[in-house]
N, C-alpha and C positions, 0 to 999 in steps of 0.2 A: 420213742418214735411218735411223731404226729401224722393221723391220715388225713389227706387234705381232699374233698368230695369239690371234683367241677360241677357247675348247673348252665346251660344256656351257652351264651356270650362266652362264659370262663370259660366250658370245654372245648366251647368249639377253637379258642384263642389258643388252647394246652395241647388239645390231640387226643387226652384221654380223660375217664369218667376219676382216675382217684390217682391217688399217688403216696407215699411216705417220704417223712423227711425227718431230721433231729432238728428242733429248731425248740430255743427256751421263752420267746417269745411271736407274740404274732407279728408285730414290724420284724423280726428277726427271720419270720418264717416267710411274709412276703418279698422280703431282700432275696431271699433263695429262689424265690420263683421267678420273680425279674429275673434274673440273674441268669437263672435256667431255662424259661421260653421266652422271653425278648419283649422286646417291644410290643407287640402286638397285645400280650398280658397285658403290662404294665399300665395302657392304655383302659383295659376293661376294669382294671383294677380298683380308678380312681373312682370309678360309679360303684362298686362294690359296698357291700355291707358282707357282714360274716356272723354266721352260727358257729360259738364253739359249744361244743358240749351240749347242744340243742339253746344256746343263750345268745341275743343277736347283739353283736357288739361291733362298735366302732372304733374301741379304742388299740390302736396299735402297740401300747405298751404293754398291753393284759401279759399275763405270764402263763404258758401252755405249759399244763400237765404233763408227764408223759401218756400215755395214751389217749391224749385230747384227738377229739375228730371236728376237723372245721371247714364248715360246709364256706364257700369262697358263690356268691350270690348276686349276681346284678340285677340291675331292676328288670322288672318284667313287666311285660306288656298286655295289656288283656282287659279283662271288666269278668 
């Protein structure tokens, strides 16, 4: 299982702060989320950047551990 941590933008897009899911990669683990909160996700998505495992990555192919936790991160606004 992967825990997947909303911030911002994402939760408010999901409805809630975390979730699980079996997913062996992160393109594999974003398909699932599309898939399961809509459009609206899929949208915040594209600005996303991700922490897995405290590490920030872009790449969609990475390969999730099992118990990886990845924080799903849009940009933020501020100074």
């Amino acid at each position: 299982m992967v825990t997947v941590r909303y911030f911002a933008g994402a939760r408010a897009a999901v409805g809630v702060d975390t979730e699980t899911r079996e997913a062996g990669s992160l393109d594999e683990l974003v398909g699932q989320l599309v898939d399961a909160h809509g459009e609206r996700l899929e949208k915040v998505l594209t600005a996303c950047s991700f922490l897995v495992d405290g590490t920030s990555t872009r790449d969609r192919a990475l390969v999730l551990a099992p118990g990886a936790v990845v924080d799903v991160l849009p940009p933020f606004a501020g100074g």
